[in-house]
Every structure is written in C-alpha cells, then in structure tokens.
BATI-728081 format. One record per residue (C-alpha): residue number from 1; x, y, z. Coordinates in nm, 4 decimals. Layout:
<nodes>
{node NUM {X Y Z}}
...
</nodes>
This chain:
<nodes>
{node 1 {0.1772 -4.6765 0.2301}}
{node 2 {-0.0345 -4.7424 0.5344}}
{node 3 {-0.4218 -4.6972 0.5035}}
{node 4 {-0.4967 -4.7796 0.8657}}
{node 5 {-0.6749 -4.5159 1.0717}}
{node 6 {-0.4935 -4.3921 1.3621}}
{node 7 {-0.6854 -4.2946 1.6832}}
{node 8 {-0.8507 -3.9880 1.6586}}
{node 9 {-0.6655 -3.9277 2.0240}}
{node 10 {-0.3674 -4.0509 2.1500}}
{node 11 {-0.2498 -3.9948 2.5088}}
{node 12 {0.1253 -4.0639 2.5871}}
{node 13 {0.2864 -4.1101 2.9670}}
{node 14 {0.1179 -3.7652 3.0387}}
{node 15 {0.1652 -3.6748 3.3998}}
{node 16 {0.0564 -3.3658 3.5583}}
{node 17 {0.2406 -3.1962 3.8804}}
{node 18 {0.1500 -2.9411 4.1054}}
{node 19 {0.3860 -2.7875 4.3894}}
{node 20 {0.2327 -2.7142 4.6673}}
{node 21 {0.3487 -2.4446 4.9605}}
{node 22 {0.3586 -2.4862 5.3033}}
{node 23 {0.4825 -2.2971 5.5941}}
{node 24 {0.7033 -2.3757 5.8891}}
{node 25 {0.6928 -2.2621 6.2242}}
{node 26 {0.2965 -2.2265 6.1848}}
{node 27 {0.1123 -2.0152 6.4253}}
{node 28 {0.2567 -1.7003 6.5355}}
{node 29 {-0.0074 -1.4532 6.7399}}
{node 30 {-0.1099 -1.1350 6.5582}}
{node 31 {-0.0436 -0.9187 6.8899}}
{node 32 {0.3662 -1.0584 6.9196}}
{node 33 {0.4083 -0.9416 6.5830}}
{node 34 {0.2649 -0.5730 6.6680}}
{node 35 {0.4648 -0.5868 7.0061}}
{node 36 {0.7769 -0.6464 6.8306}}
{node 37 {0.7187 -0.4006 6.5437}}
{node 38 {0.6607 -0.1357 6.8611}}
{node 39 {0.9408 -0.1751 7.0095}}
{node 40 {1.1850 -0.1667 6.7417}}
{node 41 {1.0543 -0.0040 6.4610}}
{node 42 {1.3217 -0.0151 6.2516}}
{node 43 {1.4838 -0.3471 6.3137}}
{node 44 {1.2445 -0.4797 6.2290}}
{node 45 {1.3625 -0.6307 5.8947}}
{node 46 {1.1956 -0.8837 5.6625}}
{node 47 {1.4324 -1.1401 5.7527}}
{node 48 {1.2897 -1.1142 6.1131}}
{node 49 {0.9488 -1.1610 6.0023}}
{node 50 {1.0168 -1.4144 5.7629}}
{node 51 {1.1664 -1.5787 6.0797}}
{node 52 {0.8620 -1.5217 6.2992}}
{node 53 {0.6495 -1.6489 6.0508}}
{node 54 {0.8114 -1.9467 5.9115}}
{node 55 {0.9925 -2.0762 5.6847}}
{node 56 {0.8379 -2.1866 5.3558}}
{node 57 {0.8459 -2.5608 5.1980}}
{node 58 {0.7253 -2.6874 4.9368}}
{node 59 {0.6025 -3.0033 4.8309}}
{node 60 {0.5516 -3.1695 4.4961}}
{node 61 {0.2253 -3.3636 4.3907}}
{node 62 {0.1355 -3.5748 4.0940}}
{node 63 {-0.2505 -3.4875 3.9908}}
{node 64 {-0.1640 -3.7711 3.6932}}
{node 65 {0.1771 -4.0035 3.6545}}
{node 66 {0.1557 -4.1980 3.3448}}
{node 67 {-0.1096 -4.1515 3.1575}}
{node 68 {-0.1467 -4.3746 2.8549}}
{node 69 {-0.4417 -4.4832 2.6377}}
{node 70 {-0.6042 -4.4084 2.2883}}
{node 71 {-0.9533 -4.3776 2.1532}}
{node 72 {-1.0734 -4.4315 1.8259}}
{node 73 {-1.2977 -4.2150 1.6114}}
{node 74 {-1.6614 -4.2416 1.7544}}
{node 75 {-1.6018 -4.3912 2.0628}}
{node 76 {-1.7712 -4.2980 2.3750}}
{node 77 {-1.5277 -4.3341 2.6841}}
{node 78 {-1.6153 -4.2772 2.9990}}
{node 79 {-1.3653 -4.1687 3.3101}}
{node 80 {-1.4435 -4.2738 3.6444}}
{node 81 {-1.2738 -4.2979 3.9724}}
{node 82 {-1.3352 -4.1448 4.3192}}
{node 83 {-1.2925 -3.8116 4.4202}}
{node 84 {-0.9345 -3.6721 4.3391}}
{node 85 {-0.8621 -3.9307 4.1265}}
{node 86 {-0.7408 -3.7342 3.8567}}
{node 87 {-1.0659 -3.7100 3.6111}}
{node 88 {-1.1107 -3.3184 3.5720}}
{node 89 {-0.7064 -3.2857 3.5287}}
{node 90 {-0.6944 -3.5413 3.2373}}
{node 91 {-1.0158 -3.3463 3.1165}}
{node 92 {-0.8475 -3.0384 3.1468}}
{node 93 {-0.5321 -3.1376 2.9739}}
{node 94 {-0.7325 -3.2536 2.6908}}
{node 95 {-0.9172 -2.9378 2.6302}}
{node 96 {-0.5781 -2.7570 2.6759}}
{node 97 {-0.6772 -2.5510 2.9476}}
{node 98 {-0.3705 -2.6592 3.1014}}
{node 99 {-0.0468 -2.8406 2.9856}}
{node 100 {0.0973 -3.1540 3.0837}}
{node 101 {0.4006 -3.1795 3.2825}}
{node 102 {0.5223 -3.4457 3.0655}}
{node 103 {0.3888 -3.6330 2.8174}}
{node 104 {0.2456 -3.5669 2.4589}}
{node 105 {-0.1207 -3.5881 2.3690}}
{node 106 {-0.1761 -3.6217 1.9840}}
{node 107 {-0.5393 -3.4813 1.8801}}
{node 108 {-0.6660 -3.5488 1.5326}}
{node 109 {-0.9803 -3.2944 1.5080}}
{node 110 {-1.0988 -3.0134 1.7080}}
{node 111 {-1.2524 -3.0232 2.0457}}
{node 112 {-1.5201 -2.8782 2.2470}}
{node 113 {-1.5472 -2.8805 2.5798}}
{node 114 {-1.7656 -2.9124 2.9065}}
{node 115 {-1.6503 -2.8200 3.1898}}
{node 116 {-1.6808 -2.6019 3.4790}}
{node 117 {-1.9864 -2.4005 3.4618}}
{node 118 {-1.8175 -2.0269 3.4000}}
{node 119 {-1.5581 -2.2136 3.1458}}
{node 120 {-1.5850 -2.1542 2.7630}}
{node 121 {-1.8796 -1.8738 2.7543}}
{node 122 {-1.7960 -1.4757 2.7873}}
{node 123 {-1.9986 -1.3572 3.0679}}
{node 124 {-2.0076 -0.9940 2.8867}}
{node 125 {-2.2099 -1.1263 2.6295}}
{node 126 {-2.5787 -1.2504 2.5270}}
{node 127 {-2.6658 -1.6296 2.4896}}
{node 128 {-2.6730 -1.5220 2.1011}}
{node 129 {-2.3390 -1.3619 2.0805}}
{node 130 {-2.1611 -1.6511 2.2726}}
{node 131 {-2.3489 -1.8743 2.0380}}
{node 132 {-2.1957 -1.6933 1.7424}}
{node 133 {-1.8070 -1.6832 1.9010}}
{node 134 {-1.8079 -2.0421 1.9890}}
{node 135 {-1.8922 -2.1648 1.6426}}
{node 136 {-1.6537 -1.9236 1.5294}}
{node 137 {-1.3524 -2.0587 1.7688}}
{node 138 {-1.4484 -2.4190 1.6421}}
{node 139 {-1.3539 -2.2790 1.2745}}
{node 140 {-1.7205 -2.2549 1.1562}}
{node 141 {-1.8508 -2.0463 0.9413}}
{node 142 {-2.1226 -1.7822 1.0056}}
{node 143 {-2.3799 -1.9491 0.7589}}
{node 144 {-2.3376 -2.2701 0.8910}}
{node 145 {-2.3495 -2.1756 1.2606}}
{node 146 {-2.6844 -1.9083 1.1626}}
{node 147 {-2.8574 -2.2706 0.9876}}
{node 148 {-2.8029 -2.4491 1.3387}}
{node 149 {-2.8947 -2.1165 1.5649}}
{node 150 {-3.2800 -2.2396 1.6222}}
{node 151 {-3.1761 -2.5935 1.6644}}
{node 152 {-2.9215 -2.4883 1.9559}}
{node 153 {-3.1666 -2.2585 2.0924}}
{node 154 {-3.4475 -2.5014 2.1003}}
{node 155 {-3.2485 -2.8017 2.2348}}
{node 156 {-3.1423 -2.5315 2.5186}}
{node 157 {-3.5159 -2.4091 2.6104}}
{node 158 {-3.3697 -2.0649 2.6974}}
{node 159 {-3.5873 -1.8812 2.4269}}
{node 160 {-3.6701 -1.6188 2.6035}}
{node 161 {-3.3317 -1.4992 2.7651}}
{node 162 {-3.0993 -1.6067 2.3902}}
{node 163 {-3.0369 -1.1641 2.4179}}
{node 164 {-2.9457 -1.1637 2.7843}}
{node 165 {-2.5642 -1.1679 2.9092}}
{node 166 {-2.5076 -1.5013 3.0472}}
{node 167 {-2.3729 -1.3838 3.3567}}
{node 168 {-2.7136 -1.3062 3.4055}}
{node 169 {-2.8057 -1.7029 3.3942}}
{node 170 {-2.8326 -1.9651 3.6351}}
{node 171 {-2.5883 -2.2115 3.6899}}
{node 172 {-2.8566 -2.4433 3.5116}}
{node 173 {-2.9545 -2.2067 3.2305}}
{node 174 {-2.6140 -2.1918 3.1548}}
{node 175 {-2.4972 -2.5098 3.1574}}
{node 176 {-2.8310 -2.6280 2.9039}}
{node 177 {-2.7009 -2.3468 2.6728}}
{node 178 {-2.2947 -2.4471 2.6881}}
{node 179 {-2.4030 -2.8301 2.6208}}
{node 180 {-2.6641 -2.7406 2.3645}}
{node 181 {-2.4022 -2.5232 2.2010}}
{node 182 {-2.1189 -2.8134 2.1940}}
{node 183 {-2.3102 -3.0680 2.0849}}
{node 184 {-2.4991 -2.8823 1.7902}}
{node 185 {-2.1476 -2.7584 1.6249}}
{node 186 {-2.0396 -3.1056 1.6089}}
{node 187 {-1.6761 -3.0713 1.6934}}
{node 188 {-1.4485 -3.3987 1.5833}}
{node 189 {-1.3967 -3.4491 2.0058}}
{node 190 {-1.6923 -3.3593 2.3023}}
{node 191 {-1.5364 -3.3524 2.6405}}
{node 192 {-1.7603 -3.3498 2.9225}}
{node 193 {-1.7127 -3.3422 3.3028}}
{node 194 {-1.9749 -3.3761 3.5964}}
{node 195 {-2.0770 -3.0269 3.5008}}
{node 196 {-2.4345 -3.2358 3.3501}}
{node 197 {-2.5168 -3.2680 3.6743}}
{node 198 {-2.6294 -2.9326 3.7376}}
{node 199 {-2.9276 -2.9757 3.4795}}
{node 200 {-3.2266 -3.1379 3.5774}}
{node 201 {-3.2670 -3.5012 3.5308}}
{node 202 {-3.5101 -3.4543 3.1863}}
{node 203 {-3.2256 -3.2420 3.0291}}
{node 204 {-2.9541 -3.4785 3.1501}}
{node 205 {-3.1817 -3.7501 2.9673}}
{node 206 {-3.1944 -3.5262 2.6423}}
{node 207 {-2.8057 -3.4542 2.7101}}
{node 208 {-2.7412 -3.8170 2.6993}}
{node 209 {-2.9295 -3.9124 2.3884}}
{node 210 {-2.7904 -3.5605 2.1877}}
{node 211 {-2.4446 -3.7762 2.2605}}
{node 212 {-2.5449 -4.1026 2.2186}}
{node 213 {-2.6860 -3.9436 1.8697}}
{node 214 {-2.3909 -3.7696 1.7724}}
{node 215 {-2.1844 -4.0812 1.7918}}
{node 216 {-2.3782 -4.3127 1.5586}}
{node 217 {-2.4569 -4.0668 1.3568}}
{node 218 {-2.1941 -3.8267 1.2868}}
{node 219 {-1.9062 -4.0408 1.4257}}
{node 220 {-1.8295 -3.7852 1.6769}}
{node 221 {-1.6040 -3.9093 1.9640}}
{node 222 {-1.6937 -3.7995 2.2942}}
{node 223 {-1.4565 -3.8683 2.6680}}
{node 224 {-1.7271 -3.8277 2.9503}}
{node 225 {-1.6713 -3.8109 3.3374}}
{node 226 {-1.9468 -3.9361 3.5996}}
{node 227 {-2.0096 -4.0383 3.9386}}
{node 228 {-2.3606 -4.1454 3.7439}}
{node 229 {-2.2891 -4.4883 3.6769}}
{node 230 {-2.6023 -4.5733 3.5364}}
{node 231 {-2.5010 -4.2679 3.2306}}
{node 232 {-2.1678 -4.4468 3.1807}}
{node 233 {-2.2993 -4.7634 3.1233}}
{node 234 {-2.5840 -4.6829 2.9334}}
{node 235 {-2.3633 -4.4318 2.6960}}
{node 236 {-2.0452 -4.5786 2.6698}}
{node 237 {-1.8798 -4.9271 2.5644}}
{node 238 {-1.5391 -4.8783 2.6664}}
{node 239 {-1.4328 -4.7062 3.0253}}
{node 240 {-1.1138 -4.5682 3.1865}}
{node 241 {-1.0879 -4.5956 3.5853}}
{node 242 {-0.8371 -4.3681 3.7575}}
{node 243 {-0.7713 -4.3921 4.0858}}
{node 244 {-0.4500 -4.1736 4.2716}}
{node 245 {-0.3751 -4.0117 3.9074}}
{node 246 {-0.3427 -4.3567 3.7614}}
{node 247 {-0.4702 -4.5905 3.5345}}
{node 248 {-0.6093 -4.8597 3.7623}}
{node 249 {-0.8082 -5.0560 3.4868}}
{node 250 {-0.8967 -5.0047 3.1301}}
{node 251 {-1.1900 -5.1948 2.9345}}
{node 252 {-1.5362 -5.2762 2.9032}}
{node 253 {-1.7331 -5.0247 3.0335}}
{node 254 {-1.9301 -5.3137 3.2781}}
{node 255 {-1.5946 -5.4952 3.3758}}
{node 256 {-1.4572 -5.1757 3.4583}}
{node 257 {-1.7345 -5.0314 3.6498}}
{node 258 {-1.6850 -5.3325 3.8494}}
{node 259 {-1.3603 -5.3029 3.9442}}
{node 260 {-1.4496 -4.9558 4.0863}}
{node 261 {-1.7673 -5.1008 4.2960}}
{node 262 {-1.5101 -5.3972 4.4086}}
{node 263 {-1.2638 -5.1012 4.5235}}
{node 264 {-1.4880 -4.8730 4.6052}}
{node 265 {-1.8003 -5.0857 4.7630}}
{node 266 {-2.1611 -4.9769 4.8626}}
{node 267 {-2.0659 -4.9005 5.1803}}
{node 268 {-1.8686 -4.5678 5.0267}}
{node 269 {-2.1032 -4.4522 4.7741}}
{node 270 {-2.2146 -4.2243 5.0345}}
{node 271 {-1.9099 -3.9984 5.0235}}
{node 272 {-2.0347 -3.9173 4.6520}}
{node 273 {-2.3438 -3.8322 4.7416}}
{node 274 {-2.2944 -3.5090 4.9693}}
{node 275 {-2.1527 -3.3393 4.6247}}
{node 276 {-2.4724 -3.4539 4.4137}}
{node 277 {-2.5944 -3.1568 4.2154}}
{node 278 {-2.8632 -3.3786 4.0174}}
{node 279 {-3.1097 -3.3906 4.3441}}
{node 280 {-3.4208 -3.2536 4.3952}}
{node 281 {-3.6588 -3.1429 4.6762}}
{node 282 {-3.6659 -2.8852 4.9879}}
{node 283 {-3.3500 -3.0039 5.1314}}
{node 284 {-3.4863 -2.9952 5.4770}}
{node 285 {-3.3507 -3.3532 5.4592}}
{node 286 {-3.1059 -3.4873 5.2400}}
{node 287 {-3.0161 -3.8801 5.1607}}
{node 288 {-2.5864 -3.8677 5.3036}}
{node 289 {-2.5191 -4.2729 5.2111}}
{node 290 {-2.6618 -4.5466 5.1068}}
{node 291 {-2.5502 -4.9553 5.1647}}
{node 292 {-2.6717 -5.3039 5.1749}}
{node 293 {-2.6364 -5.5372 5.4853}}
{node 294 {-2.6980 -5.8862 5.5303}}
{node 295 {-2.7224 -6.0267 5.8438}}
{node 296 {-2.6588 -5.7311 6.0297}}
{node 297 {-2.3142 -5.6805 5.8502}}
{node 298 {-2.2288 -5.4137 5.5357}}
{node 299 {-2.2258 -5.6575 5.2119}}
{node 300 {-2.0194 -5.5273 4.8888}}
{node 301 {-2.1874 -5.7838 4.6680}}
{node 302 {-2.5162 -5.9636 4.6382}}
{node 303 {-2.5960 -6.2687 4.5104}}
{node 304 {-2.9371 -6.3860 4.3778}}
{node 305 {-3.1071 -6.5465 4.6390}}
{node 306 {-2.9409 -6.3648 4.9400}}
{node 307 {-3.1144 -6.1959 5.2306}}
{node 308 {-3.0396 -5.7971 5.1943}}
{node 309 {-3.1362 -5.4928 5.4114}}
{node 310 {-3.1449 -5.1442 5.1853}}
{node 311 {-2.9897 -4.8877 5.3707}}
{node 312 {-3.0276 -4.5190 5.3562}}
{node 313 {-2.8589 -4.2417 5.5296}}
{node 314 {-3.0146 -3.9319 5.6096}}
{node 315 {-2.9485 -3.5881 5.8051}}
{node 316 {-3.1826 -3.2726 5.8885}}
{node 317 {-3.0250 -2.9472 5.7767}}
{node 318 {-3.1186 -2.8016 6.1191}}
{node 319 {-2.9609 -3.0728 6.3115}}
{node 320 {-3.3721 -3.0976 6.4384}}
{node 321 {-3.5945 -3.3856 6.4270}}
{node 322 {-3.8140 -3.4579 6.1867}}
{node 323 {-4.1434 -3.5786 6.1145}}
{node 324 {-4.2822 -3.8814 5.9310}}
{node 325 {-4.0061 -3.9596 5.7101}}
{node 326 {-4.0175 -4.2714 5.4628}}
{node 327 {-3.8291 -4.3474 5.1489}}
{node 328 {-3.9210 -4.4950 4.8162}}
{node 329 {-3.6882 -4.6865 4.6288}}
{node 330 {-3.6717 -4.7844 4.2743}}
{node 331 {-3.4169 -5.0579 4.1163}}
{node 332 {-3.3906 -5.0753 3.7663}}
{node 333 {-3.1561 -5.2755 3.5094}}
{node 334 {-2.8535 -5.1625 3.3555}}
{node 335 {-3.1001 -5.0565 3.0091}}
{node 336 {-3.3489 -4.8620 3.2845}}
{node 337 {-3.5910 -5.1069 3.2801}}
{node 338 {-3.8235 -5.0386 3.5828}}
{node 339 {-3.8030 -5.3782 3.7763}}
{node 340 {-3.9574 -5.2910 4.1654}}
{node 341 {-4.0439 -5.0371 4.3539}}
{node 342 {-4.0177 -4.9952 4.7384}}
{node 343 {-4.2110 -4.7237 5.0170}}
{node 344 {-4.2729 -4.7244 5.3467}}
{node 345 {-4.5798 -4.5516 5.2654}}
{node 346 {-4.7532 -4.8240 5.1163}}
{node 347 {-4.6501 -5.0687 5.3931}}
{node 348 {-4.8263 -4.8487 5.6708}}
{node 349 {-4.4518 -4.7689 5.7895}}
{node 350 {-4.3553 -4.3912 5.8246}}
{node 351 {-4.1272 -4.2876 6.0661}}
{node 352 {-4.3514 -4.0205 6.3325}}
{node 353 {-4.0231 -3.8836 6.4372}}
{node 354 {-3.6659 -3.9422 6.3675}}
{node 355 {-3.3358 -3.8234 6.5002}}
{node 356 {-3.1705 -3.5597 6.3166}}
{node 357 {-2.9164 -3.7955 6.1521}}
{node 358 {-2.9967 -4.1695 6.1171}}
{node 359 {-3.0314 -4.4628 5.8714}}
{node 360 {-3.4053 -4.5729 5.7552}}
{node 361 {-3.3880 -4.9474 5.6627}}
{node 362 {-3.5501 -5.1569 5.4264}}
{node 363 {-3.5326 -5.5232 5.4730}}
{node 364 {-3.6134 -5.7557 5.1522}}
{node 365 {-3.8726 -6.0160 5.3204}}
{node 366 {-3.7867 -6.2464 5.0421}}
{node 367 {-3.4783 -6.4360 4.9015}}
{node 368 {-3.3146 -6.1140 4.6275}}
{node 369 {-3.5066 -6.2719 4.2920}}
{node 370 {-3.2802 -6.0972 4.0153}}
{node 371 {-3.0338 -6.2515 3.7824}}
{node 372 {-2.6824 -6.1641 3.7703}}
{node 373 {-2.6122 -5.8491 3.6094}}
{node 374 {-2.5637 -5.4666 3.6487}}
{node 375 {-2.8533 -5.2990 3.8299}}
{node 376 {-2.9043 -4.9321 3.9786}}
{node 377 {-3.1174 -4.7695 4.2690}}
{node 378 {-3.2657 -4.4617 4.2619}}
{node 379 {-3.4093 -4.2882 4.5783}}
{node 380 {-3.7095 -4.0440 4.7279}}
{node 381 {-3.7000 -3.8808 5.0940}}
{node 382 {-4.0073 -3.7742 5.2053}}
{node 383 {-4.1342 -3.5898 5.4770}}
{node 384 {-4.5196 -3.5573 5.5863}}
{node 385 {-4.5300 -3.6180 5.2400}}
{node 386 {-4.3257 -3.3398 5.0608}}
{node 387 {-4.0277 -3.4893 4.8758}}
{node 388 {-3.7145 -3.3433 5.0635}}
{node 389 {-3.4635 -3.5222 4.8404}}
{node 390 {-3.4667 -3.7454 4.5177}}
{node 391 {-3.1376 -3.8586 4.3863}}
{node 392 {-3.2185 -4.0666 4.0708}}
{node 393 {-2.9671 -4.3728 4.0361}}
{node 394 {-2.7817 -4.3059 4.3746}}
{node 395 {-2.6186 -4.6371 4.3539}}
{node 396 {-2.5283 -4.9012 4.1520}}
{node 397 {-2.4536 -5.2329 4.2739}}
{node 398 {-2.3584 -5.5663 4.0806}}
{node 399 {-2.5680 -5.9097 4.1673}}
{node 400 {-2.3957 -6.2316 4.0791}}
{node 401 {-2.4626 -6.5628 4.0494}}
{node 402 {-2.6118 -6.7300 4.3803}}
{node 403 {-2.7817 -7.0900 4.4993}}
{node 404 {-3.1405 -6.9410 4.5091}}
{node 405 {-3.3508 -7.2971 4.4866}}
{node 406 {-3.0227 -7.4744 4.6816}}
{node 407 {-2.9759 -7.7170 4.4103}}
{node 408 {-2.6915 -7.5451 4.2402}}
{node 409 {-2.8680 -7.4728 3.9338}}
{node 410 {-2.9962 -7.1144 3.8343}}
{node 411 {-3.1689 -7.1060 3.5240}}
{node 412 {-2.9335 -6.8212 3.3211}}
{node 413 {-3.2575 -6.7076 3.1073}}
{node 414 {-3.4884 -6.6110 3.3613}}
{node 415 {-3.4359 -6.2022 3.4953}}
{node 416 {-3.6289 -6.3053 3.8095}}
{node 417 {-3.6101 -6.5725 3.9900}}
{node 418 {-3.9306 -6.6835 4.2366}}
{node 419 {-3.8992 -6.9250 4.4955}}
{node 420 {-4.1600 -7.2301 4.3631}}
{node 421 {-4.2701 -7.5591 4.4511}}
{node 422 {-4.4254 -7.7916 4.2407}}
{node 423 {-4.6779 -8.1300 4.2512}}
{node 424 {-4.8770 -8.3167 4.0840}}
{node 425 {-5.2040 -8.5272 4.1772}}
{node 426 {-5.4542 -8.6977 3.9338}}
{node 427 {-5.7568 -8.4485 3.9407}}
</nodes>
C-alpha cells in the first residue's frame, strides 16, 4: 500500500461556460411600438412584438477550457493573467460558489475563501456573530473559535465596531475583518482574489505575512490572485498564468511572471492600473499608465547598461489643467530592498501647468546600473505638493544581462554596476 501524499488539490480538464443572449433586429423606437399597439389593440399579439423586437440568439463562451494542475499541501500559488483571463472563475469554482461545466476538482481539506467584498459574511449580523458562524461553517468548535476571538479581532483593528452589523462597514473594514477571520481559523485551503486590494497598503503588508506565516507554520495551502506582482513574487514559489481561460504557462513563480511581462509588456501595464483599489491620495489626478522608452521608442525589456526614459501617464478628473505636478519614483528589488529614488522636486523640475491628460517623463542621465533580475516601481503624483495619487509597486519590469563597460564582461556578483575608469601613476 502506497504511503505517498497526494495533492491536497487536484484540478482536472475543468472548463467553465457561460451562454450569453443577444438580440436580433436591434433598435426598434419606443413611439412605433405605441403607434402600433393604438391602432390595433388587439392584434397586437406577442408574436408581433417578439417580431418587432427581435429575435433572440445566443452565444456560448468558455470563461475556462481545460483546466489542469495540482498543488501540494503548503504551497503558495499564485494566479495571474490579464483582465478576463479566467482568475476569479477558477477562484470561484474552487470555493464552490459555482460548478464547473466539466471537469472534476478533488479537494482534500476544507476551504476558506476571499473573495468579493459582500461574499462569505451575513450583512444582518455583527462583526462578532459573523465571527462565530464562520468558524462554525469551517466545522470548528465554539471553544476553539472563542480562544482565537481576540486574536481575529486584534489582527482586524475593528475593536470598536466587533457589535455592529457589517453592512454597516466599509468596503475596507470589511474586507480587514473577512481576511482576519480566514486566516485565524486556519482552514486546510485559503483562497484569495484581488479583494486585498481594497485594504490599505500596511494591512496588505500584515495580510501578506499572516499568509506567508500560515504556510511555514501550519502547512496551510493558500491559491492567491494579483495584478501586484511584487506580492506574488515575494509570497509564492510556484505560479499559474491564465490567459483566454487557459493555462498559458505553469512554473516558477519568476519564470512565469516573465512570460506574462513578455506577453503583456510595460507598455500595457497601464490598462491595470485604472482598476487599482490599493492607491492613495485626493484623486484630483490619478497615474493611467506607466512605460519605459529608449530612444524615443516603447522598450519591453531593459538591459543593464541601457539608456531608459520612465514614463508616467496621468489625467485630471475635471478634464482641467493642473498645477505643478511632479512624480517620485521608487525601484526596489524583487525582496523590497529600497535601491533609488527619483523626484522632480529635488531636481528643481515641477511642471507649473500641465494639460489635463499627458505623460511626465523621467530620463535616466546615466547608463541603467542594476544587475539582471526582477525589480518593481512604485509611484507618487503630486500636485503643489499634496499627493494626488500613490500606487505602491505599479510596475514590475525584468532587467537582463547587458554590455555595460563594452567589453562583454559583467561581473554577475555586483547588484550595481558604475561606469569606472581606472590608472595608475607612481605617487
């Protein structure tokens, strides 16, 4: 008999399909339909209106075709892919919030999930009663969830409202409660989506060491989807990237992240960043894209010693001009190691007045000194010096190996690289 562990989850050609309506014959005006009703009452049937308004089609769509992976007790996976890609279904499917078309998925302990802020919390209830049922769902028992009550509340830091019906909460409140609640029960599986985002960054910081915790520690397995790229390669060793409801790679979490950039380059990291929750500021103007250029063109990877121009998109939320704007940049390595930061303010360089929408450019005087590797870029947006929009690690971006010296040697041990020349005389 077999003493091999199997996977504590086990996903098998799941695909998930959606039909989707449409009508024919499309626009028919309000006032024909009244004039015909007016004139003939009663003829006028449903198959006559069915005819004036259209016919109705419908169209089948695969949210996930062939599905297939497994993870292992402990492991922290994350999911990434664009937009539509499939993430929240599989996420879904997992937490059986909705079945698979086809498919099996085979789950050896119980799960808790993340989602959608609304999901998994009665809205009737207090903070302390939904505390109470959720432990009870995961097959707790009352002692054991009353010895980790404080510890929940605590981690949460929503003392003061643990007796007030969460729909009474705010989106944030709520979601530092539902995480706090998850990860302190210590299901066998923690599924969460992009729902972190809504927390501020020093809770999403707390959120991500509570799982990186409950991993090494308790051997808890947790599947985790981002558009944070810096959180999924900080948390988790192995990554999944969909993309059109498929698998398009599987791996290392670093090899796969750079598949994504390599499909999905710099120059479209913008289109994630309109649906940022994790921001901060007035929001009189918000950061819309962000991409690197080089010689005047849009580069998808940089090499150590290149010549780069940060770029960073930005529009007014009155479509009105505004007034000394500048940025500050940060880029930090893949362990968030501060490594330079970058503002317009300190060069003497703000921008007296901009165009509503626009692009604020910083060019790198120097050859780019880091080493190959994983790094990420985190932004400010100020205006007359309030801070209209922060996006912490809006970017990541992968440097590889270039010709900085031009003698086709880069030393491998050094993290920056400085340009140098060298004599000697006999004083």
């Amino acid at each position: 008999m077999s003493t091999e562990r199997k996977p504590i989850i086990e996903i098998k050609n799941i695909g998930k399909r959606y039909t989707i309506s449409h009508r024919q014959g499309g626009y028919v005006a309000l006032r024909d339909v009244l004039t015909n009703i007016a004139r003939s009452p009663f003829r006028f049937a449903k198959s006559k209106a069915r005819q004036m308004i259209g016919a109705e089609t419908k169209e089948e769509f695969w949210a996930l075709k062939d599905i297939n992976f497994t993870v292992e007790q402990g492991e922290v996976v994350g999911i990434i892919g664009a937009n539509g890609a499939g993430k929240s279904t599989l996420l879904k499917i997992l937490s059986k919030i909705t079945p698979p078309t086809e498919g099996e998925i085979i789950l050896r302990g119980n799960v808790a999930s993340l989602l959608e802020v609304g999901t998994g919390f009665h809205p009737e209830l207090t903070g302390r009663e939904n505390i109470f049922l959720n432990g009870a769902i995961l097959g707790m028992p009352k002692k054991e969830i009353t010895r980790k009550f404080d510890d929940i509340v605590a981690f949460s830091g929503v003392e003061k409202f643990i007796d007030t019906p969460v729909k009474r909460y705010s989106s944030g409140m709520y979601v530092r409660l539902a995480f706090s609640v998850a990860a302190h029960m210590e299901p066998d599986i923690l599924v969460v989506d992009e729902v972190l985002a809504v927390g501020d960054a020093e809770f999403q910081k707390k959120c991500l060491g509570k799982m990186d915790e409950v991993t090494k520690t308790g051997g808890r397995t947790v599947l985790f989807v981002s558009h944070n790229m810096s959180a999924i390669q900080s948390l988790c060793k192995r990554a999944v990237l969909l993309e059109a409801g498929r698998i398009k790679a599987i791996g290392k979490t670093a090899d796969v992240i750079g598949i994504y950039l390599k499909n999905n380059p710099l120059s479209q990291e913008g289109a994630m960043l309109r649906g940022r929750k994790d921001r901060k500021g007035k929001g009189n103007v918000k950061l819309v894209s962000f991409f690197v250029e080089s010689d005047g063109k849009r580069v998808d990877e940089l090499l150590t010693g290149g010549r780069y121009t940060f770029c960073f998109g930005y529009e007014t939320a009155d479509g009105k001009t505004a007034k000394n704007l500048n940025v500050a940049s940060a880029i930090t390595s893949d362990t968030g190691t501060p490594l330079s930061l970058n503002w317009g303010r300190y060069t003497g360089q703000d921008i007296n007045e901009a165009p509503a929408k626009g692009v604020i450019r910083c060019e790198i005087k120097q050859k780019f000194p880091f080493a190959p590797g994983m790094y990420h870029i985190s932004a400010n947006l100020f205006s007359g010096g309030e801070v209209e929009d922060y996006i912490r690690n809006l970017g990541v971006f992968e440097v590889k190996e270039g010709d900085f010296h031009g003698t086709g040697i880069l030393l491998k041990h050094s993290p920056v690289h400085l340009e140098q020349n060298w004599t000697i005389n006999t004083n």
